[in-house]
NUNUKOL-762581 format. One record per residue: residue in three letters; x, y, z of N, C-alpha, C in turn. Coordinates in nm, 3 decimals, always signed. Example, Ala and Ser with C-alpha at 12.3 -4.5 7.8 and 13.67 -1.06 7.14 Angstrom:
2
{rest: ALA; nxx: +1.319; nyy: -0.569; nzz: +0.780; caxx: +1.230; cayy: -0.450; cazz: +0.780; cxx: +1.320; cyy: -0.330; czz: +0.780}
{rest: SER; nxx: +1.285; nyy: -0.225; nzz: +0.708; caxx: +1.367; cayy: -0.106; cazz: +0.714; cxx: +1.290; cyy: +0.003; czz: +0.787}
END
This chain:
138
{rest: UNK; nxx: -0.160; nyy: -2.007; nzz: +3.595; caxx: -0.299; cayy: -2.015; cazz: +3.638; cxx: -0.313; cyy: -1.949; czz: +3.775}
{rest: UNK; nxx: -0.421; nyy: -1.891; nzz: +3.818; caxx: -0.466; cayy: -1.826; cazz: +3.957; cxx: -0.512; cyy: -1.895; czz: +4.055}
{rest: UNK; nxx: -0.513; nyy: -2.068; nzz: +4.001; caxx: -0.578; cayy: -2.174; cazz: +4.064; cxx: -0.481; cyy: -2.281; czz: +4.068}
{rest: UNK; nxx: -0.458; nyy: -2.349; nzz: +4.172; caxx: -0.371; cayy: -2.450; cazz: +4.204; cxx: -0.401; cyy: -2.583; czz: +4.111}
{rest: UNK; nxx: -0.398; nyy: -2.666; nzz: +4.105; caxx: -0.429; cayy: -2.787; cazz: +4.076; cxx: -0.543; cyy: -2.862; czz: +4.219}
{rest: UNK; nxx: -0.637; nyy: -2.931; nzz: +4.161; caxx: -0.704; cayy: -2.957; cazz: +4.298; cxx: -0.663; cyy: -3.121; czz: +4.336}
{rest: UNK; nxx: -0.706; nyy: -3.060; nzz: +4.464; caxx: -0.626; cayy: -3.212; cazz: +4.564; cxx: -0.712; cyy: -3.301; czz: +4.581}
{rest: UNK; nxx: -0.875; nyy: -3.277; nzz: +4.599; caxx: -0.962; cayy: -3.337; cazz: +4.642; cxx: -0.983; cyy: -3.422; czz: +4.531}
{rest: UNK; nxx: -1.009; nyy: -3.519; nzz: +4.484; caxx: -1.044; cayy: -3.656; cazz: +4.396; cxx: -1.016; cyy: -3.610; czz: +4.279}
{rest: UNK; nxx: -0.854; nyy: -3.575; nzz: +4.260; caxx: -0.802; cayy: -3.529; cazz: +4.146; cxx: -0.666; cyy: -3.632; czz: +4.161}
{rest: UNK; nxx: -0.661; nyy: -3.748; nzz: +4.125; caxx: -0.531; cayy: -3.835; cazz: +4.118; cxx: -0.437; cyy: -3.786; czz: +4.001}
{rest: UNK; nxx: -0.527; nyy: -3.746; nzz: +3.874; caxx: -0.417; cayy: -3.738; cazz: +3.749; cxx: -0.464; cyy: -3.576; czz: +3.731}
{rest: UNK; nxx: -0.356; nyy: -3.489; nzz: +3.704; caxx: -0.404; cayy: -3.374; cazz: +3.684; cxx: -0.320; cyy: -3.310; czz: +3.489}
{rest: UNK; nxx: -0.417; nyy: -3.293; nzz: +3.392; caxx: -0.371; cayy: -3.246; cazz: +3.277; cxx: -0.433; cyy: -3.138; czz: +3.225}
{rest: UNK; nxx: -0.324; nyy: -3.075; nzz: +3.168; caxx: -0.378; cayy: -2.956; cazz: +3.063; cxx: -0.304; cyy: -2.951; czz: +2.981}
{rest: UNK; nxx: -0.320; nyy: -2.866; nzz: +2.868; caxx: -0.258; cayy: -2.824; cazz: +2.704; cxx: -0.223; cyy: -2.706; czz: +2.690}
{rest: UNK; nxx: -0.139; nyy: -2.692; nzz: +2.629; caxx: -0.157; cayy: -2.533; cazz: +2.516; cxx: -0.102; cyy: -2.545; czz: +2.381}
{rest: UNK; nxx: -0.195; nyy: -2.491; nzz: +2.326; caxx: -0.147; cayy: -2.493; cazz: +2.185; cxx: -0.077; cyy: -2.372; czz: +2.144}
{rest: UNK; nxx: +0.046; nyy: -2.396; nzz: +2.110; caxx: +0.125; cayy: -2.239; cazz: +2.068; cxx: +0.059; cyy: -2.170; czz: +1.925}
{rest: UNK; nxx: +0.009; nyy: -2.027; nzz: +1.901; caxx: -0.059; cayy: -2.040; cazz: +1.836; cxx: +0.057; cyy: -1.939; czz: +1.754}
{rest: UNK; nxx: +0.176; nyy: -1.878; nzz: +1.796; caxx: +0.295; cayy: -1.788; cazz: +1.766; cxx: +0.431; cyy: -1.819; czz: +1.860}
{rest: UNK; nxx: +0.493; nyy: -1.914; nzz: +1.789; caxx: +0.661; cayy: -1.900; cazz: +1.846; cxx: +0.675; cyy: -1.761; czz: +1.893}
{rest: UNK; nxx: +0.691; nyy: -1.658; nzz: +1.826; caxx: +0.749; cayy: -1.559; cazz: +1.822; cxx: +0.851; cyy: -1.535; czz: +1.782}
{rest: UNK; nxx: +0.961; nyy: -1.474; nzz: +1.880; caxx: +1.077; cayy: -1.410; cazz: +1.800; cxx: +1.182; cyy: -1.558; czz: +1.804}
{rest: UNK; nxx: +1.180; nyy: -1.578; nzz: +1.917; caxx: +1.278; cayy: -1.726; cazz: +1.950; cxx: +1.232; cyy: -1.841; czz: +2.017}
{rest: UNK; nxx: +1.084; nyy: -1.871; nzz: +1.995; caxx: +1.017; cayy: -1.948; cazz: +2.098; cxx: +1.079; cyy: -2.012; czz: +2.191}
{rest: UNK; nxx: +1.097; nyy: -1.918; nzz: +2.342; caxx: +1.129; cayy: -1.930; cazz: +2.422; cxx: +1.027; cyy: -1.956; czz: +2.516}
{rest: UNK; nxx: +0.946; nyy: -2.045; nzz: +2.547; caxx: +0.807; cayy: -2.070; cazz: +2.559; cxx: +0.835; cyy: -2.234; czz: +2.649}
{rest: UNK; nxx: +0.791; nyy: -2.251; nzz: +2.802; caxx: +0.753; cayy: -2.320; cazz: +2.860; cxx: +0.653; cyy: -2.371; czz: +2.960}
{rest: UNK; nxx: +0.625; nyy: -2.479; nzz: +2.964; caxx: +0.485; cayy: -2.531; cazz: +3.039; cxx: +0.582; cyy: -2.646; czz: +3.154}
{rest: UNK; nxx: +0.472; nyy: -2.629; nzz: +3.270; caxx: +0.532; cayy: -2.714; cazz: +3.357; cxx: +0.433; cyy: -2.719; czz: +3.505}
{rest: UNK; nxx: +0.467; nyy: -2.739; nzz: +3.591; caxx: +0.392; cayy: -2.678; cazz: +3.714; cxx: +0.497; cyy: -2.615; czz: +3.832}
{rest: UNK; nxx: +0.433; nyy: -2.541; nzz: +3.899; caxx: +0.540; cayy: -2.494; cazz: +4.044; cxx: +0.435; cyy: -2.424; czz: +4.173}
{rest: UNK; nxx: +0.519; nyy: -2.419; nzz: +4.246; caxx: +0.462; cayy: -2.369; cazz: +4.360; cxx: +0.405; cyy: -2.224; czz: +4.393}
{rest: UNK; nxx: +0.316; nyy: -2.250; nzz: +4.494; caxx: +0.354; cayy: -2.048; cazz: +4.470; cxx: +0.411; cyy: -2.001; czz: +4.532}
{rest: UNK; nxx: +0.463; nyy: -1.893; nzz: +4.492; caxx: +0.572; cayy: -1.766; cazz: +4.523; cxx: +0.697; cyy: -1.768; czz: +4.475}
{rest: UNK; nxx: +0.680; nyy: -1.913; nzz: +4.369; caxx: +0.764; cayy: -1.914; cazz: +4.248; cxx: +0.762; cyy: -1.796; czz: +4.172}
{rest: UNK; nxx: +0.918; nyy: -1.696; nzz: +4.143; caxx: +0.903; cayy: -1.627; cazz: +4.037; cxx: +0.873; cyy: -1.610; czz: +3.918}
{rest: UNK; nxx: +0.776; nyy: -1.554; nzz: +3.887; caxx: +0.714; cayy: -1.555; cazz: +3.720; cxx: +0.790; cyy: -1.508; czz: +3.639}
{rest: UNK; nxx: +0.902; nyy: -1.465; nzz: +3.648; caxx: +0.978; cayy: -1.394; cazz: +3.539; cxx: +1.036; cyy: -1.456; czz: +3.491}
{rest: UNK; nxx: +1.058; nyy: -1.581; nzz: +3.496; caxx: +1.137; cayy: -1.694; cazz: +3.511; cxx: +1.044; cyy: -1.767; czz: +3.409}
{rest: UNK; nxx: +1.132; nyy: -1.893; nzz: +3.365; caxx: +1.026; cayy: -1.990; cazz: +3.269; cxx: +1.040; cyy: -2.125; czz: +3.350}
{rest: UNK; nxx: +0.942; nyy: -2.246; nzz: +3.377; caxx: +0.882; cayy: -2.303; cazz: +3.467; cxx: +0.994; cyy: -2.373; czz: +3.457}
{rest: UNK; nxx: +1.033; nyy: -2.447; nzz: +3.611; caxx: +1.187; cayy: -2.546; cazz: +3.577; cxx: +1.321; cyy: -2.483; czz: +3.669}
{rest: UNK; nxx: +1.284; nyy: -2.364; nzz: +3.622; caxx: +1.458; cayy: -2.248; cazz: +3.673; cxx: +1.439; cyy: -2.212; czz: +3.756}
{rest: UNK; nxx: +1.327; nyy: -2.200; nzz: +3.834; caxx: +1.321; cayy: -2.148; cazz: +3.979; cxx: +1.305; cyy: -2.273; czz: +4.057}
{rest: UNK; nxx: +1.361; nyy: -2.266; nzz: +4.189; caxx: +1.317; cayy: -2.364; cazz: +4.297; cxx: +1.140; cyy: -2.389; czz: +4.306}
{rest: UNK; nxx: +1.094; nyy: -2.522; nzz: +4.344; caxx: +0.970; cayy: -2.565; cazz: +4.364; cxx: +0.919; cyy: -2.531; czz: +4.208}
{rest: UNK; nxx: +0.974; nyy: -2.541; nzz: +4.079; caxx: +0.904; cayy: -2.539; cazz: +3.951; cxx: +0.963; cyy: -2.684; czz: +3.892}
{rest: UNK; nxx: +0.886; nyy: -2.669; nzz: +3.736; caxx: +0.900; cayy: -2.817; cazz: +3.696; cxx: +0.859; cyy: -2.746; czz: +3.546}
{rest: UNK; nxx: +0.961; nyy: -2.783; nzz: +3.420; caxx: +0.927; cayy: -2.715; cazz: +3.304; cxx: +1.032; cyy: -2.819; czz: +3.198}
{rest: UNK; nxx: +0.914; nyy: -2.784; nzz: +3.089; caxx: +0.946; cayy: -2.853; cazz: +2.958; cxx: +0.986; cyy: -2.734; czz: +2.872}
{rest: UNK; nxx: +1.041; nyy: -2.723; nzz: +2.793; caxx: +1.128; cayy: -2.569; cazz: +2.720; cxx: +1.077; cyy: -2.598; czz: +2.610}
{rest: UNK; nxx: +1.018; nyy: -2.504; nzz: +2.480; caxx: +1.013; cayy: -2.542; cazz: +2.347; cxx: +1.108; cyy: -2.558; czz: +2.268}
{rest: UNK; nxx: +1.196; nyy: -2.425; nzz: +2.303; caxx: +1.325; cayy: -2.364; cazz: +2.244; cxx: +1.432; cyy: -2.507; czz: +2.204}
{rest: UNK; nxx: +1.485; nyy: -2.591; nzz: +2.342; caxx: +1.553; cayy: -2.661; cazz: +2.291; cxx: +1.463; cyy: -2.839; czz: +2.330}
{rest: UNK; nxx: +1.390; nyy: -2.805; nzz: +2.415; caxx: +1.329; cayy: -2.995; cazz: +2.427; cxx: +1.390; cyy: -2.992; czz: +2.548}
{rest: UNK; nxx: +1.437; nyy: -2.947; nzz: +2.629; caxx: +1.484; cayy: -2.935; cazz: +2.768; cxx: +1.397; cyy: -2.948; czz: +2.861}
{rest: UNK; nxx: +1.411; nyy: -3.065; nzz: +2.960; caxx: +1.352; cayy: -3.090; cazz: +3.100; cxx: +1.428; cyy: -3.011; czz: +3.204}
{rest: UNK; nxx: +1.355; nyy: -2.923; nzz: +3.295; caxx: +1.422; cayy: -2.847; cazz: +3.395; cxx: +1.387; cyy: -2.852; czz: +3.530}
{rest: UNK; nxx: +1.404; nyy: -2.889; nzz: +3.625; caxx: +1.364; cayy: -2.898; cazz: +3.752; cxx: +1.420; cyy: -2.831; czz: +3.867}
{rest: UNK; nxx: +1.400; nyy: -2.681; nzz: +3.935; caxx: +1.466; cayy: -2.614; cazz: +4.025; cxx: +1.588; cyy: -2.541; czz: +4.002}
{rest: UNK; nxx: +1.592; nyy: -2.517; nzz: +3.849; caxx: +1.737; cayy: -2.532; cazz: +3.824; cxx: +1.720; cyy: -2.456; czz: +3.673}
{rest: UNK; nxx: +1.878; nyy: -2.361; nzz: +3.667; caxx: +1.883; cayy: -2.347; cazz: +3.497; cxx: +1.921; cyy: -2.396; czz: +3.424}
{rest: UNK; nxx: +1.982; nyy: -2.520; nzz: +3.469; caxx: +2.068; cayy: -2.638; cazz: +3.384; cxx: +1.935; cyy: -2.767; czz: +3.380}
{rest: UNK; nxx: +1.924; nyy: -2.763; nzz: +3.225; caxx: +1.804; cayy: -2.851; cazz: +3.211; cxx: +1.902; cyy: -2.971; czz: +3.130}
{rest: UNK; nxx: +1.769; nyy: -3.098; nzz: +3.101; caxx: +1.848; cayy: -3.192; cazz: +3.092; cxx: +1.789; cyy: -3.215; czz: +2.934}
{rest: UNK; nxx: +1.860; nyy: -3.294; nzz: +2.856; caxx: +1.772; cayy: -3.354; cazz: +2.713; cxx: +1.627; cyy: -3.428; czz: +2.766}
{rest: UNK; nxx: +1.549; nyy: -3.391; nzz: +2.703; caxx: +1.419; cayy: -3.448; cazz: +2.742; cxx: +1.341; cyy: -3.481; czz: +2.633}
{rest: UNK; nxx: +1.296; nyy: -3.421; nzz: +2.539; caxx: +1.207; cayy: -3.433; cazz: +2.422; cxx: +1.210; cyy: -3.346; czz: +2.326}
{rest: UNK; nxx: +1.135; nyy: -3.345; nzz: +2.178; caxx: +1.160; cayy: -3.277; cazz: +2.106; cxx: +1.117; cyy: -3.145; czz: +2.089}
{rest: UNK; nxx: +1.167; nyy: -3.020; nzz: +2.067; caxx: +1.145; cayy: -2.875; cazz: +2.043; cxx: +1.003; cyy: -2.846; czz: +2.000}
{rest: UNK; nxx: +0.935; nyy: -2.771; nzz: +2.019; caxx: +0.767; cayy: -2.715; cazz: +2.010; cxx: +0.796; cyy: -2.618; czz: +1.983}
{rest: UNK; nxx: +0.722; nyy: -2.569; nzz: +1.883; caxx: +0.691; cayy: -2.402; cazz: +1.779; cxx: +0.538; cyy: -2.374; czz: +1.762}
{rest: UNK; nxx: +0.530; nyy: -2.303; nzz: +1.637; caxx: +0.406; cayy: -2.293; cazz: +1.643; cxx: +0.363; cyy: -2.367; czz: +1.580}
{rest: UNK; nxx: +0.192; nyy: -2.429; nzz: +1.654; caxx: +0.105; cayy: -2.488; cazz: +1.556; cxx: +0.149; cyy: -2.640; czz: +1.677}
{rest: UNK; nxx: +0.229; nyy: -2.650; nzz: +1.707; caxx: +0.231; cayy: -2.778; cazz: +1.867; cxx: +0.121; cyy: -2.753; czz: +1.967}
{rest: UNK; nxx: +0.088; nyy: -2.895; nzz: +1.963; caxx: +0.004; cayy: -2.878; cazz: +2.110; cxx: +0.102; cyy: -2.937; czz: +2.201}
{rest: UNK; nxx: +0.103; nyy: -2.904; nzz: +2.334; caxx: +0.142; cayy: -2.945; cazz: +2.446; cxx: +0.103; cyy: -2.970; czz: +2.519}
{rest: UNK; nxx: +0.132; nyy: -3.091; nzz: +2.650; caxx: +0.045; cayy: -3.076; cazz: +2.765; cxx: +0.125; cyy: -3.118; czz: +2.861}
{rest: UNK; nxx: +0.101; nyy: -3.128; nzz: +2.952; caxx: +0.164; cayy: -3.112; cazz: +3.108; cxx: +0.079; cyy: -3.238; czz: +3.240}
{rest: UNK; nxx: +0.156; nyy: -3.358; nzz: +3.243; caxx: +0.043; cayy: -3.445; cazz: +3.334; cxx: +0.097; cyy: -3.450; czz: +3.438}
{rest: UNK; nxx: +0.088; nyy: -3.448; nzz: +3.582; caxx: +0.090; cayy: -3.498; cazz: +3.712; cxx: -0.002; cyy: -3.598; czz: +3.753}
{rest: UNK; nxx: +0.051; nyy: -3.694; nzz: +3.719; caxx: +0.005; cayy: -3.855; cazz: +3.837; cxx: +0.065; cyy: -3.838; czz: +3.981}
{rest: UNK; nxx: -0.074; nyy: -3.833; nzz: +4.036; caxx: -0.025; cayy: -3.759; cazz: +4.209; cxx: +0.003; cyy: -3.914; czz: +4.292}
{rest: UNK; nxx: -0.027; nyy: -4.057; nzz: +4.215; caxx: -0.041; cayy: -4.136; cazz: +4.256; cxx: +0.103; cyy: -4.180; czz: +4.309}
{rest: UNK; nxx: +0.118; nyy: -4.191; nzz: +4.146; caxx: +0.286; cayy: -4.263; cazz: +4.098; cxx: +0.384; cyy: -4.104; czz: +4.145}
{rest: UNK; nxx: +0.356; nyy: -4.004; nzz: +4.156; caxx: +0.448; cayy: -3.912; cazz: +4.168; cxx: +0.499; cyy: -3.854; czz: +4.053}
{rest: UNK; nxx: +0.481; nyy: -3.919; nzz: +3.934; caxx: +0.495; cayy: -3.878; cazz: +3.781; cxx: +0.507; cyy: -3.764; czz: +3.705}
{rest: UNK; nxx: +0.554; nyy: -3.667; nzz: +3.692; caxx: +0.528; cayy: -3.564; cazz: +3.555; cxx: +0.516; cyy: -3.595; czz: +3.465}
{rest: UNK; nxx: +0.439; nyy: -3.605; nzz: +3.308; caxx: +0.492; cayy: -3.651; cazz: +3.175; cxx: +0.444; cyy: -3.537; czz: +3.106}
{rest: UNK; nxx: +0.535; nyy: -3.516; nzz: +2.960; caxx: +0.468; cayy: -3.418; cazz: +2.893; cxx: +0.407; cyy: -3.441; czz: +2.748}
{rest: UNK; nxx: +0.351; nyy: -3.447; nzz: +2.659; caxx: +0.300; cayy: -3.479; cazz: +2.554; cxx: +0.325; cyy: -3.364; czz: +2.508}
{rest: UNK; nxx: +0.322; nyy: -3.443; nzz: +2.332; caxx: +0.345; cayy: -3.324; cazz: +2.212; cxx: +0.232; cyy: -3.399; czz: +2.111}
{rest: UNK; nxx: +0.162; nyy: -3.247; nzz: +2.050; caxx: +0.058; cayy: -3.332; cazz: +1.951; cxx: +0.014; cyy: -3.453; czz: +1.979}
{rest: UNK; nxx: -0.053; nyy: -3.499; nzz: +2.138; caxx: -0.097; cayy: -3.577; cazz: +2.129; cxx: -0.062; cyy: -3.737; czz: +2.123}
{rest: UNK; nxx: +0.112; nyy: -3.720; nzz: +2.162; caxx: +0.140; cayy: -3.845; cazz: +2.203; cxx: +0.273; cyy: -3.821; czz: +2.313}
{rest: UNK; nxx: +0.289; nyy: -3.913; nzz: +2.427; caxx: +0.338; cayy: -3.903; cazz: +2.567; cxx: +0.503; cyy: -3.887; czz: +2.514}
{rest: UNK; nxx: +0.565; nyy: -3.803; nzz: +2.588; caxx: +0.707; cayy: -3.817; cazz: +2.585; cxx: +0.774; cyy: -3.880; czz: +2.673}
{rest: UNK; nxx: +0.705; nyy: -3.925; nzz: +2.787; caxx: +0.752; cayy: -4.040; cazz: +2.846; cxx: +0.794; cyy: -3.927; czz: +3.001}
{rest: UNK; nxx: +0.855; nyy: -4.029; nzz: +3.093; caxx: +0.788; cayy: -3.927; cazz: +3.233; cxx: +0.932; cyy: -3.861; czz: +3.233}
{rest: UNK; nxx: +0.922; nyy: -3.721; nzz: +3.262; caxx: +1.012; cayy: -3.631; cazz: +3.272; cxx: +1.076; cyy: -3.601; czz: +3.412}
{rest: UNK; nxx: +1.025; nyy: -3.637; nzz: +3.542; caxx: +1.023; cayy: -3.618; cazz: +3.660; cxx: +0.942; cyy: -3.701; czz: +3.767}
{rest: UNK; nxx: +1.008; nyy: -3.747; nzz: +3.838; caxx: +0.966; cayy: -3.812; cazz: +3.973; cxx: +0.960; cyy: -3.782; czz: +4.088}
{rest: UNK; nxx: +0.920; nyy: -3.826; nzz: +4.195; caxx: +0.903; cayy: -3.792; cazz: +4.323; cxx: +0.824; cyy: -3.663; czz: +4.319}
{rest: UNK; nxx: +0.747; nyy: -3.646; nzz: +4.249; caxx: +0.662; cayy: -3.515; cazz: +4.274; cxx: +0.552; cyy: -3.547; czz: +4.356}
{rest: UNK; nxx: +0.601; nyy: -3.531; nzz: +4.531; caxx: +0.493; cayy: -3.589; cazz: +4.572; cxx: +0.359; cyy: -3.551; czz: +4.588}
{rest: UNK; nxx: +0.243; nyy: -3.603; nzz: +4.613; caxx: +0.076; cayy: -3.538; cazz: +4.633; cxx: +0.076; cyy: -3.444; czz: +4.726}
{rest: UNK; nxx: +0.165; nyy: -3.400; nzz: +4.840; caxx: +0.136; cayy: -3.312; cazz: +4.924; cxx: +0.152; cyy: -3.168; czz: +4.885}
{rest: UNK; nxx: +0.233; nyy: -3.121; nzz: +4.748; caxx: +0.241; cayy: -3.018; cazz: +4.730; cxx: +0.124; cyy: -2.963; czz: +4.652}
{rest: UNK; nxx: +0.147; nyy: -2.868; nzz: +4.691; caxx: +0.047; cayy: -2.735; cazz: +4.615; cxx: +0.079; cyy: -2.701; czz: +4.493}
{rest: UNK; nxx: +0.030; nyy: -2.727; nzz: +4.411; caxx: +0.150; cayy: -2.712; cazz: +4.248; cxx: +0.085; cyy: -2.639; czz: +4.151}
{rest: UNK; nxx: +0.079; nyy: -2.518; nzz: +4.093; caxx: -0.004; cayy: -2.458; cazz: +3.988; cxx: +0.027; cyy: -2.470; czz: +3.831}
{rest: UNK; nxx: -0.032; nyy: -2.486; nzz: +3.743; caxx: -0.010; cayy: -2.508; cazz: +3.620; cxx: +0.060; cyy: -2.381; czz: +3.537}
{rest: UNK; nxx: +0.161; nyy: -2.417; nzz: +3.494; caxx: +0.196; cayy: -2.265; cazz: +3.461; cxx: +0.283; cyy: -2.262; czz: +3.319}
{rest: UNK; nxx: +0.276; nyy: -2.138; nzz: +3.252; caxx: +0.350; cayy: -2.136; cazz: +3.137; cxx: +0.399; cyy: -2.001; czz: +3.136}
{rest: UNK; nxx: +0.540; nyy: -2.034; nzz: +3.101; caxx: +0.608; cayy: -1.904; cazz: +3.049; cxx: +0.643; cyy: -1.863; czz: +2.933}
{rest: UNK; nxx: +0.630; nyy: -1.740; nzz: +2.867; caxx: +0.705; cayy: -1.694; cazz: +2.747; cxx: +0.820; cyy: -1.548; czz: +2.791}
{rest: UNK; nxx: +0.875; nyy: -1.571; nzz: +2.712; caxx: +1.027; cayy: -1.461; cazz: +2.714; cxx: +1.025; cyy: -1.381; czz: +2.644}
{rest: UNK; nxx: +1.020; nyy: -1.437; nzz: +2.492; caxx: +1.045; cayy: -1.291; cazz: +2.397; cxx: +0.888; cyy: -1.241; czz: +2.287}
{rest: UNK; nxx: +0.917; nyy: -1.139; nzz: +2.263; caxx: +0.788; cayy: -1.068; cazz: +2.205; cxx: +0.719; cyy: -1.169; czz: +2.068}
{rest: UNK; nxx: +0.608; nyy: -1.116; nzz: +2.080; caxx: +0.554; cayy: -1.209; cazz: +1.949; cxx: +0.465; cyy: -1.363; czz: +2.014}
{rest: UNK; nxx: +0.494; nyy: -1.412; nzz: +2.153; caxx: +0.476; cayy: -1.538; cazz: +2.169; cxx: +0.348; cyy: -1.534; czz: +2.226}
{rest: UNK; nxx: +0.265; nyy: -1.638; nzz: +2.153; caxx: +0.145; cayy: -1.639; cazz: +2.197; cxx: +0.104; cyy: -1.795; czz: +2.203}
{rest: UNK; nxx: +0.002; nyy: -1.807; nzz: +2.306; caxx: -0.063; cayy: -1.940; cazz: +2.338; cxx: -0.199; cyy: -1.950; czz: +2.316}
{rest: UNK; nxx: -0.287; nyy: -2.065; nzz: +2.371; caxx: -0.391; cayy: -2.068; cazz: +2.404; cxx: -0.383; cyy: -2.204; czz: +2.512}
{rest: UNK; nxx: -0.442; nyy: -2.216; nzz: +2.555; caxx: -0.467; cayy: -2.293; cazz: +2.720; cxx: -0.580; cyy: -2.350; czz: +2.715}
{rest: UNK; nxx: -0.585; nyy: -2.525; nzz: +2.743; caxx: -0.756; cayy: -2.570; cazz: +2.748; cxx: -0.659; cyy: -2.671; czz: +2.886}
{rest: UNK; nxx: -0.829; nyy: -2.641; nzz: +2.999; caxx: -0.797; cayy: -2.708; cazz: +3.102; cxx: -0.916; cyy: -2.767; czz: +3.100}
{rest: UNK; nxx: -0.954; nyy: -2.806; nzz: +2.975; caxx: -1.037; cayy: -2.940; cazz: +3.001; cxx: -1.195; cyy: -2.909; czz: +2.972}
{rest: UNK; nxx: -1.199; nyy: -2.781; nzz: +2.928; caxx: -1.316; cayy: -2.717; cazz: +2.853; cxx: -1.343; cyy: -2.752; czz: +2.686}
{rest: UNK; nxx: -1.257; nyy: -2.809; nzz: +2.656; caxx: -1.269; cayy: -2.896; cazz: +2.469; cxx: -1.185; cyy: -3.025; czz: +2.529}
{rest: UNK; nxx: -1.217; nyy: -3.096; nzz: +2.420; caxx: -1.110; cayy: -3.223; cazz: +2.376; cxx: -0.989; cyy: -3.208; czz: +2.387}
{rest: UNK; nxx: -0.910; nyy: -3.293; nzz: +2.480; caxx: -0.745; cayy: -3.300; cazz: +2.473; cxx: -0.702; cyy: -3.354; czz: +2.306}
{rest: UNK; nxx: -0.575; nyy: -3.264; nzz: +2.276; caxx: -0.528; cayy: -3.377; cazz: +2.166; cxx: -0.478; cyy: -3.473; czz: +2.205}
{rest: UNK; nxx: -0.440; nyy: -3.530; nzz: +2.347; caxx: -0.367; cayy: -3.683; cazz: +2.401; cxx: -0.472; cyy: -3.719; czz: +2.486}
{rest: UNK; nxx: -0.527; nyy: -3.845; nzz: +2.435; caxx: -0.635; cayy: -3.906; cazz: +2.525; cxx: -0.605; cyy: -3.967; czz: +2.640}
{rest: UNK; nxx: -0.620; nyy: -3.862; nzz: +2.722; caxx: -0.591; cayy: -3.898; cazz: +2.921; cxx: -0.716; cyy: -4.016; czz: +2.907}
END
């Protein structure tokens, strides 16, 4: 996104994407990070990022060594991405039900943008930040 997440009377911050094409190896992640985080990168593997992987269900934080986290997303998954700025929380949802919190200490002072990466050809999304119905009722 070109827009941060907002700070001002925004305690819980969520969005989705629905994969609408794996592609070749759905190598495809959602997460949030900072800016001047590298984009070439998928969210998680760079310092100041935070990413959920489709490919294997991998939680990644600053790092390319991700941890077991939840189950694999292809096409036709919705996804979404929550920051509780309260609790410090990340959680990620699949189709509409919570996978439970992936990351802590994410504290409210950072600047954090919503972001998704894809790797290999063929991979396509779509993105709702709150312009339709979530499939997980925040």
């Amino acid at each position: 996104a070109d827009r941060p997440v907002p700070v001002r009377h925004c305690a819980i911050y969520y969005f989705e994407i629905t994969v609408l094409n794996a592609g070749q190896s759905g190598y495809i992640g959602i997460g949030l990070c900072e800016a001047g985080v590298s984009l070439n990168r998928l969210p998680g593997w760079e310092r100041n990022s935070f990413g959920y992987h489709g490919d294997d269900g991998h939680a990644f934080r600053d790092s390319g060594s991700g941890r077991d986290y939840g189950p694999a997303f292809t096409t036709a998954d919705t996804v979404g991405c929550c920051w509780n700025r309260i609790s410090g929380e990340v959680f990620f949802t699949k189709n509409g039900l919570t996978l439970g919190v992936a990351f802590d200490n994410v504290g409210d002072h950072r600047v954090l943008f919503p972001t998704v990466g894809l790797r290999t050809p063929g991979e396509q999304v779509e993105a709702n930040f709150g312009t339709r119905p979530f499939a997980f009722d925040i």
